[in-house]
N, C-alpha and C positions, 0 to 999 in steps of 0.2 A: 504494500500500500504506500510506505511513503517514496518507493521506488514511482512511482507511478504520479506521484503526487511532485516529486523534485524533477522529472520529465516536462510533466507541464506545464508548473511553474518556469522553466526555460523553455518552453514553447512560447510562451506568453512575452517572455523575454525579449527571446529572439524576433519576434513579430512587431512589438513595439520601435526596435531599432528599423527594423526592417520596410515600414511605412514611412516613410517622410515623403512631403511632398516637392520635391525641388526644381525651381523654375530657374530660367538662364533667360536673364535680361537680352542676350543679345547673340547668343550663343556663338561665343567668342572663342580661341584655343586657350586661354585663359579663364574663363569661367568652365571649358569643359573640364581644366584640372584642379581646378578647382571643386569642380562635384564629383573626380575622383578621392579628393582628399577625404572630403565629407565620407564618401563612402566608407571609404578603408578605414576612418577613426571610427566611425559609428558601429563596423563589424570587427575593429578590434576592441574596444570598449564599449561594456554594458552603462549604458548614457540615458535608460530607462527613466532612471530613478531625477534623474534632471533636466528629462524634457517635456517642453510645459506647451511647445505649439509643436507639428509635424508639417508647418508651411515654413520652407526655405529660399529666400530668393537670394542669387548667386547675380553681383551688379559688377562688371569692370569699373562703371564710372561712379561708384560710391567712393567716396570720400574717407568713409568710416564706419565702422557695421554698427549698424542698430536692431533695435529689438521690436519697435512701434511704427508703424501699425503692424509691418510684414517683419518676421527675422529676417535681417538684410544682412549679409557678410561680404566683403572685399575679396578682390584675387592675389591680395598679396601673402607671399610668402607658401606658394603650395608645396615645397617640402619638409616646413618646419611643421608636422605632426605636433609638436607640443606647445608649441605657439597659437597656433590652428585651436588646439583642442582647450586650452585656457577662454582663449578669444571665444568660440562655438558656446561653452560653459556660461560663460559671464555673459551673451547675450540672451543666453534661455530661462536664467533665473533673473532677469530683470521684469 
């Protein structure tokens, strides 16, 4: 039983990361590594527990990511993973 019950509990898991909705302003090669990034931090980190929208919009000409109205994130820096994942963080719990 809790074999069956810690399964699904990581079904649930996995399906939360698994749903985001992400939009590419302009779908630039820039923004499309940029929704690489997202991907790859979102399936290596369980991000579950501090994601509060699954609407992402991915802007080359942001200035600066924000969180209102749309999570808006920047193309900069698409292989700094821990930067990314700070940045991603602090805009979902705002």
């Amino acid at each position: 039983m809790k074999y069956h019950l810690l399964l699904f509990l990581s079904l649930l898991t996995f399906g939360a990361n698994a749903q985001l909705d992400v939009e590419l302003t302009s779908h630039t090669d820039k923004e499309k590594l940029k929704q690489l990034q997202l991907e790859r931090v979102t399936q290596q980190y369980d991000l579950a527990k501090w994601t509060f929208t699954d609407k992402v919009l991915i802007d080359e000409s942001a200035t600066r990511p924000y969180s209102h109205p749309t999570l808006t994130i920047t193309v900069s820096r698409p292989s700094d993973d821990g930067s990314f994942l700070s940045q991603y963080l602090h805009e979902q719990i705002h």
